[in-house]
N, C-alpha and C positions, 0 to 999 in steps of 0.2 A: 533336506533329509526326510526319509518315508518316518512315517508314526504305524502303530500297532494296535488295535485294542481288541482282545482274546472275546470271539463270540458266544459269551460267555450263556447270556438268554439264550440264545436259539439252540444252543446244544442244549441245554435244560428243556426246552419248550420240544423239543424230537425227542427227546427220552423219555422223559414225565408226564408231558401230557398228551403226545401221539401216539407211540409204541408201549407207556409204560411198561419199562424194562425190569422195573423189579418188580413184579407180577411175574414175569418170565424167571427171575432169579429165583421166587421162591418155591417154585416146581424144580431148581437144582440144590443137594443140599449143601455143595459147596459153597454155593453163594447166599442161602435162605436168610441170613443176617444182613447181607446190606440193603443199603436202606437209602432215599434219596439224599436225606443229608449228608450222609457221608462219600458219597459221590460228586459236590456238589461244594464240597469242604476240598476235596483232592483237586477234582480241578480248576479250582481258586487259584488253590498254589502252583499247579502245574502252571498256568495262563501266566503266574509272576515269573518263574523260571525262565518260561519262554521271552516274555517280554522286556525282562531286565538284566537280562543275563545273556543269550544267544544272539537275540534281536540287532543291539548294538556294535556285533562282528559281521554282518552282513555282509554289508557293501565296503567296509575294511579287508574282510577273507575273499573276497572276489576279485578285491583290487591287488591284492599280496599272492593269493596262488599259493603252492604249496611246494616244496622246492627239494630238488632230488640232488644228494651227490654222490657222484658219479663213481665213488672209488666204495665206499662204504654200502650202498646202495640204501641209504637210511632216508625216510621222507619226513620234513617237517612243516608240518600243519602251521597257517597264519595263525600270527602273534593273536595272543587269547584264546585258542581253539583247546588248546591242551589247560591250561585251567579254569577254561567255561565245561571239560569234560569232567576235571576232576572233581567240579561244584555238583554235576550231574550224578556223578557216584556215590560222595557225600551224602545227598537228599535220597537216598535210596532210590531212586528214579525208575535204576537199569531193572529191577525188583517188582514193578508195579504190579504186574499181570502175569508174573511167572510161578510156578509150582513151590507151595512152600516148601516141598520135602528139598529143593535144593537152594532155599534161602528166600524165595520167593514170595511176594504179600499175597497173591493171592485173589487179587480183586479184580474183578468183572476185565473183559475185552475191552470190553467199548468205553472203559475208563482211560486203556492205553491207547484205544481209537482217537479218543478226543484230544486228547495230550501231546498227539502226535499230528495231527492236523494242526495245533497251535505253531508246534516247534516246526514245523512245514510253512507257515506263515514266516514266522523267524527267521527261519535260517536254515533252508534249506538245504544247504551244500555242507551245514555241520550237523544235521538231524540224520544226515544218512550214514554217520560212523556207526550210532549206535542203534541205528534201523536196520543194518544188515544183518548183526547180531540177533535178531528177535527170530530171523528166518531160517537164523542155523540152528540156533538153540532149539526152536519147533520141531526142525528135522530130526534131529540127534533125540530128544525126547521121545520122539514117534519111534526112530528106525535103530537106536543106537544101542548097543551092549547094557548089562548093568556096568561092565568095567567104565566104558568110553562115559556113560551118565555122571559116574561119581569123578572121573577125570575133570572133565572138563564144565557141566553144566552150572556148577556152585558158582566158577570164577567167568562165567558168561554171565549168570544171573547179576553178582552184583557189579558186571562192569570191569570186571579188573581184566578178561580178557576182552575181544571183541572178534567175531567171527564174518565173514566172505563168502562167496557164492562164485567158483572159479568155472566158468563153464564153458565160453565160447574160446576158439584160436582165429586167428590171422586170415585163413584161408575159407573158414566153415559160416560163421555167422549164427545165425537162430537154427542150422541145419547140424545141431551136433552129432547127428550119425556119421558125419565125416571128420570129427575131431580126430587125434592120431598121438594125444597125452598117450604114454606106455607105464605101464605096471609091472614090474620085477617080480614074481611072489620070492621073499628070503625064508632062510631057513627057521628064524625066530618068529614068523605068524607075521612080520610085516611087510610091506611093499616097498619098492624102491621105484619112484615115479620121475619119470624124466618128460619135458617137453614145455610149452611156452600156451599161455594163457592172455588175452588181453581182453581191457575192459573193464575190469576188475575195480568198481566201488570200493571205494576205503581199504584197498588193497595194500598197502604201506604206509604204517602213520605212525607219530609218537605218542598216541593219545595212552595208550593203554599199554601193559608190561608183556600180553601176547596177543598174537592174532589168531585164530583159528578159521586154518581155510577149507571147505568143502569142495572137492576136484573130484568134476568127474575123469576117466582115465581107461582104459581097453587092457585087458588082462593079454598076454602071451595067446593064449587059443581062443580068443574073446570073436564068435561070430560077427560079419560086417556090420553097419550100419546100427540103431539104434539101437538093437538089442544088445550088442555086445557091448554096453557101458556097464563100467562098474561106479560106484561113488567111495572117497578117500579123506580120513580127517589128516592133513597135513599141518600140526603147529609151525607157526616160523618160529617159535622155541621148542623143544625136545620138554617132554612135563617126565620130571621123575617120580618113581612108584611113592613116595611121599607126597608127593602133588608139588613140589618143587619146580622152580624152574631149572630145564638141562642146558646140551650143548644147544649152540645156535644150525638150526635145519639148513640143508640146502636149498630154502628156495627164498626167492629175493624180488626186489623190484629193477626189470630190468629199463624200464622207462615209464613216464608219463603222460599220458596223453593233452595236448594242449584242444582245449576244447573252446566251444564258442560260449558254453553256459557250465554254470556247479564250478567254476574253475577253484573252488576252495576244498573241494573233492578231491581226496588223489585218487585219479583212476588211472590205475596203475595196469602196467605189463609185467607180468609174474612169472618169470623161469623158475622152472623144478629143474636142476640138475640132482637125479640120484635121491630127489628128498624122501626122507620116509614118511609114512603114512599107511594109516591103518584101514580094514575097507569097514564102512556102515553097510549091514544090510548081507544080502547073500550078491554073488559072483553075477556080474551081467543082469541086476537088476539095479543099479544103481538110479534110475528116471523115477524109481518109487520115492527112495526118501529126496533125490532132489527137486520131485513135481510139490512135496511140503513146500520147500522153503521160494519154489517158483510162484506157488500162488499166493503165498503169504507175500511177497515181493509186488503182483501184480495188484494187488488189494492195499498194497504201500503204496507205490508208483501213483496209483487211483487219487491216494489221500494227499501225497505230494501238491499235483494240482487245484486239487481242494483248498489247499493250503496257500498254494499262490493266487487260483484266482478270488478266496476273502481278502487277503492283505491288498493284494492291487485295484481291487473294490472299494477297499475304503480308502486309501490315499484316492483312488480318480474322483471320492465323493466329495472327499477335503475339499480339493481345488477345485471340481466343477464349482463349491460353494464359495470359493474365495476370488478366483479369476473373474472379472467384469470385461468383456467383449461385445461393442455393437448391442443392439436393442430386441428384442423380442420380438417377434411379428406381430403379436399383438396388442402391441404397444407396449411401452416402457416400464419396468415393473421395480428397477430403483431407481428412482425419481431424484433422490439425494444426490447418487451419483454421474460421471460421465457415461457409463456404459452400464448394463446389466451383466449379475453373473451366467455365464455360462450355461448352467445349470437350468434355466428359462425354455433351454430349443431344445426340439422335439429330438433331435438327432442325437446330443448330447445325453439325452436320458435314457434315450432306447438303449443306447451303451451300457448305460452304467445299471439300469434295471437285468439287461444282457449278463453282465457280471454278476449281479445280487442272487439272481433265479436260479443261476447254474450254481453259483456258489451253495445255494441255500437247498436247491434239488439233490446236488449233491453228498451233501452233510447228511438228507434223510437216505438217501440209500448205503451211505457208509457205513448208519450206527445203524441200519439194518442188518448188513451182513455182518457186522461184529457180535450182533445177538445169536445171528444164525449161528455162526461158527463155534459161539458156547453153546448153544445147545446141542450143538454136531456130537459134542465132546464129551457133556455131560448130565444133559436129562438123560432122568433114569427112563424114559419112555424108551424103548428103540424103534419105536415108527418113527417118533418125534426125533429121534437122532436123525435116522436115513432120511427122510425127509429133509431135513433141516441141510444136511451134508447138498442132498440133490439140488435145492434151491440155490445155495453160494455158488455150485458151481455153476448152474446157469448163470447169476451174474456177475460173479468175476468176470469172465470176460467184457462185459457192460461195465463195471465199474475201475478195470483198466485204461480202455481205449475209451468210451463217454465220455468221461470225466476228465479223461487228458485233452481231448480234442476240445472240450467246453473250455480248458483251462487256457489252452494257445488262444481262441478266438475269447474269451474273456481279458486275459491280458495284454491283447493286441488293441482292445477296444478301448481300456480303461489307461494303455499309453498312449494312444490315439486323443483321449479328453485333453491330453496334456501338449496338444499339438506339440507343437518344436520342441516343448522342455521333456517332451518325453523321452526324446533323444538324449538328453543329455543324463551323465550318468550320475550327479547328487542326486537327482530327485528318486533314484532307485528301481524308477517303471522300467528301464531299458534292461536293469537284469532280471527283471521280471518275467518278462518275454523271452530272452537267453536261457534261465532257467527251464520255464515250462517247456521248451521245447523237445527236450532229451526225451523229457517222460514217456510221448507219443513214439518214442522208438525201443527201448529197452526195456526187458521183459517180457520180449514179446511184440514186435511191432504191432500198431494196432490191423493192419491188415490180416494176421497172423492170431487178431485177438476176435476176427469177424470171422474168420473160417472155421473158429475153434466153435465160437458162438454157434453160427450156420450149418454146420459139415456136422459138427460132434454131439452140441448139447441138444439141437432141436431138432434137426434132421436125424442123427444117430440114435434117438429113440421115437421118432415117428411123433415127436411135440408134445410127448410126454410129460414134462417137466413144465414147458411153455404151458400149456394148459392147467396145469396147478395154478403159473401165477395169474392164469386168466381169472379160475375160480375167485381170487383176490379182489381183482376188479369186479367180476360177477357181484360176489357179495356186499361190495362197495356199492355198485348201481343198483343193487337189488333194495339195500338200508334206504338209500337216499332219493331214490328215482321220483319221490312223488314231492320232494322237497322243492319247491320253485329255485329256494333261494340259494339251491347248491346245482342247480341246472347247467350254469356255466362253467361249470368244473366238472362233470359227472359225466354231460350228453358229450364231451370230446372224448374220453378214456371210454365210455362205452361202444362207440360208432370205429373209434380204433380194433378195441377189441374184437369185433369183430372183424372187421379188415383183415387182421393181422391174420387169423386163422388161412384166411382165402389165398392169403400172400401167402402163406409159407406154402402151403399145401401147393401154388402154381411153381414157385420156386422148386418146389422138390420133386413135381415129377418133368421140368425141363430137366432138373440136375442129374434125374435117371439118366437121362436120354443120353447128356452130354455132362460131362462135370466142371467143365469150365462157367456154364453157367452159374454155379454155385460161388466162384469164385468171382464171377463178373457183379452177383447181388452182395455179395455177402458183407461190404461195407455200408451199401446204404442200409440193407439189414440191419445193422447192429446200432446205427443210430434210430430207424423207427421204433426197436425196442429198446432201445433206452427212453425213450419219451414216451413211451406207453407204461415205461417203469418210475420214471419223474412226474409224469402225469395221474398216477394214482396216489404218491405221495401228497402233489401238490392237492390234490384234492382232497387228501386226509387232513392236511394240515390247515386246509380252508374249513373243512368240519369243525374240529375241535374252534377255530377261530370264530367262526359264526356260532356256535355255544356258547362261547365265553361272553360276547357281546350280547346274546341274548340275555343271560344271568346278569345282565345289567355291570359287567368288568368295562371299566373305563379307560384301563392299559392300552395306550396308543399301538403298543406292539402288534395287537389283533387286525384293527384295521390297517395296520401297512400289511400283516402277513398275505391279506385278502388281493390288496392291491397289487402285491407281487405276481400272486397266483393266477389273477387277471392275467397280466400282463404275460407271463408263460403263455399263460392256453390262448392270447391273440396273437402274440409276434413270433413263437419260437416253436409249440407243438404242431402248427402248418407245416412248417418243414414237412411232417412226413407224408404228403400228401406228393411233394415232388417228388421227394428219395423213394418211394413207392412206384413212382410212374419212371425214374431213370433205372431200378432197380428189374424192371420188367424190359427194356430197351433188349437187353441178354448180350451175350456175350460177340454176338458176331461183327458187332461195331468196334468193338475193339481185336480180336482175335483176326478176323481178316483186315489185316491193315500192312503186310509185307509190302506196298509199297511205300504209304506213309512211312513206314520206319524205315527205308531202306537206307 
């Protein structure tokens, strides 16, 4: 059986002592009270919820599935799923980070960041009931009525409903301008929506007393293709003007998908026959309030893999340290026994430090954009909003696709330490890898998340934004440049930085010429700026480390933090020195190939 233990240091050590975040909170006055202890107190407890509660349905809820019958169309969630939710409701949970005015505590993003990277550890396939929820509730906050606010936001905040993201069909995929859901307008101000949806995360479950789903859906005279969506709050219960529950909706599950990974997910297929629903938002603008709950989704997706590659980090570190195999090359190094552990050869470690970097690279740019996004929201600055809004979105797409791509090759690595038992399914690596895998497709595949990167955020304003976060680095090499002792961390983010400028700029006027080209870089793209963006982390978080040991701190944490950091900037920031040179290769290696493909 896998073990758990919630990273609990190193989320403190990226808030408190790299980013200090409540510096940043006390420029909002929402947040100007809290304070690190009480940060630090919440996810204490969050880490036990996840640990002691979720954790232990893991590999139970993947083996059970979730089981559909066929006459009632009612889905029930593996055994303990629905009272590991109602303990979640209990503890005010679903409340952490949402709006007091509709019940909500109130406290910082990146309290429900980190909380939620734990529960991703957990238990992934049951943290996504009430993660989908967090991306509708945002939308409807943002785009929704006062009516539609006071309907439904109270009984999303604490949990009692739980809300859906209905957006692809059958034949459309990630290209919903071809979706073909229909909108009735009725005479009473609502919709009558018919048509068929799948894919659908936590699309039919018994955890909660409603669902609330957002569909998008084409009005009667709704122009073709992407502009003619509209967006629809569909209950699968009817909420009466008391805030009661009504009749039961038309719209149901009409199957499950059997999947290779999450099978404790229902991701369900959704028919609307006739169901009503109300529109968010104005007519044929519906991509507004559902791009809210899309990037809140991809900046999920992001932490998902977060999530699995800590947890199957530390089980490959268990057993590297427990399994004894064969002897060391350099000679025997337990002598006690027949063999040495694992953990001794080079190949073995590279893995598992492979896991730690990404896992730990990725945590700082997490609670990064969880800061940005409160400050998008609520410093009273409005440079410091716009700005703040501009930067997530440049790396959202980076901490979509990064982070999932780290996550499949982190947990392929750290089942791989487990040679043959990794295959096997107690030890929990093999759904590890099962899991991680979806991530890199939904929401966005990541190739979809390098075009948006390439095409829209850096190209589409001439690197504008890119350039800010150049500034970052800039003033990072500029603090530290004369420091010997951070030179190996500094002179790689700096020599990239540069690079990067030369690249985009070659990439973008091929892509004039031709725009295939843009499409042919745009994935290794998105990994060289991911490591240009993991690389000035890592180099941040070697700073404060080399401080602390200066000041004479004797906490071992410091010097591994360094040895990780190492260990990036020689085995894994190289990368971009190929992805750069296959990134330049352009597109006619691939694009003239009609005979290879024929």
């Amino acid at each position: 059986m896998p073990s758990y233990t919630p990273p609990l240091r190193d989320m403190q050590f990226v808030m408190h002592e790299v980013f200090k975040v409540t510096d940043d909170f006390k420029a909002m006055p929402k947040h100007a009270d809290i304070d690190v202890d009480t940060i630090n107190a919440v996810l204490e407890e969050a880490g036990k919820f996840a640990t002691d509660v979720i954790f232990p349905l893991n590999i139970s809820g993947d083996t059970e599935g979730c089981t559909l019958d066929p006459v009632t169309h009612a889905v029930t969630t593996p055994k303990g799923f629905k009272e590991a939710y109602a303990q979640y409701v209990a503890g005010g949970w679903p409340a952490l980070s949402s709006d007091p005015e509709f019940g909500g505590q109130g406290l910082p993003l990146v309290v429900n960041q980190c909380f939620y990277e734990m529960m991703n550890s957990a238990n992934q396939a049951w943290t996504m009931y009430p993660g989908l929820t967090h991306g509708a509730y945002a939308s409807l906050h943002m785009h929704g009525t006062d009516e539609q606010k006071q309907t439904y936001l109270g009984k999303m905040v604490s949990g009692e409903w739980t809300g859906t993201m209905c957006l692809t069909e059958p034949h459309c995929g990630t290209d919903l301008g071809l979706m073909r859901t229909k909108a009735e307008p009725q005479a009473d101000g609502t919709y009558r929506i018919t048509g068929e949806k799948i894919f659908i995360s936590a699309g039919e479950h018994d955890m909660a007393d409603n669902i609330i789903h957002l569909v998008l859906a084409r009005l009667p005279d709704a122009p073709p293709g992407i502009k003619g969506v509209s967006l629809f709050i569909v209950p699968k219960f009817l909420v009466n003007k008391d805030g009661s529950l009504g009749a039961r909706n038309t719209v149901y599950c009409g199957g499950l998908e059997h999947k290779m990974g999450i099978k404790a997910n229902a991701t369900a297929q959704i028919v609307l026959d006739g169901a009503i629903g109300t529109m968010v938002g104005q007519p044929n603008k519906g991509m507004q309030g559902m791009f809210v709950m899309m990037n809140a989704a991809r900046l999920g997706v992001g932490n998902q893999s977060l999530g699995l590659t800590e947890v199957a980090y530390q089980n490959a570190l268990a057993y590297a340290k427990d399994r004894i195999q064969m002897r060391s090359l350099s000679g025997p190094k337990a002598k006690d026994k027949p063999a040495d552990p694992i953990i001794v050869h080079p190949d073995v470690r590279k893995m598992l430090l492979t896991a730690k970097a990404y896992a730990e690279g990725g945590r700082a740019l997490a609670i990064f954009c969880s800061v940005l996004l409160e400050k998008s929201h609520y410093h009273p600055d409005e440079k410091v909003r716009k700005d703040s809004e501009e930067m997530l979105s440049l790396l959202t797409p980076i901490v979509k696709a990064f982070l999932t791509d780290n996550g499949w090759q982190a947990t392929m690595m750290c089942q791989q330490v487990y040679g043959g038992h990794g295959f096997i399914k107690e030890w929990g690596m093999e759904q590890f890898v099962r899991d991680a895998r979806i991530n890199m497709i939904y929401e966005g595949t990541n190739t979809i998340q390098s075009l948006d990167l390439l095409g829209r955020k850096v190209l589409g304003n001439n690197g504008a934004t890119l350039k800010k976060f150049g500034k970052l680095v800039g003033a990072l090499v500029a603090e530290e440049g004369v420091n010997e002792k951070m030179a190996e961390f500094i002179t790689p983010i700096a020599v990239l930085g540069e690079q990067i400028t030369k690249f985009t700029t070659e990439i973008g006027f091929k892509g004039f010429q031709n725009a295939d080209e843009v499409g042919a870089a745009a994935v290794d793209y998105l990994r060289v700026a991911g490591h240009l963006v993991f690389g000035y982390f890592f180099a941040r978080m070697a700073q404060v480390a080399l401080r602390e040991i200066a000041a004479g701190n004797t906490d071992p944490f410091y010097p591994a933090k360094l040895q990780t950091a190492r260990f990036y900037f020689a085995k894994l920031f190289p990368e971009t020195a190929t992805l750069m040179r296959t990134a330049r290769a352009g597109s006619k290696v691939l694009m003239d190939t009609d005979l290879a493909l024929a």
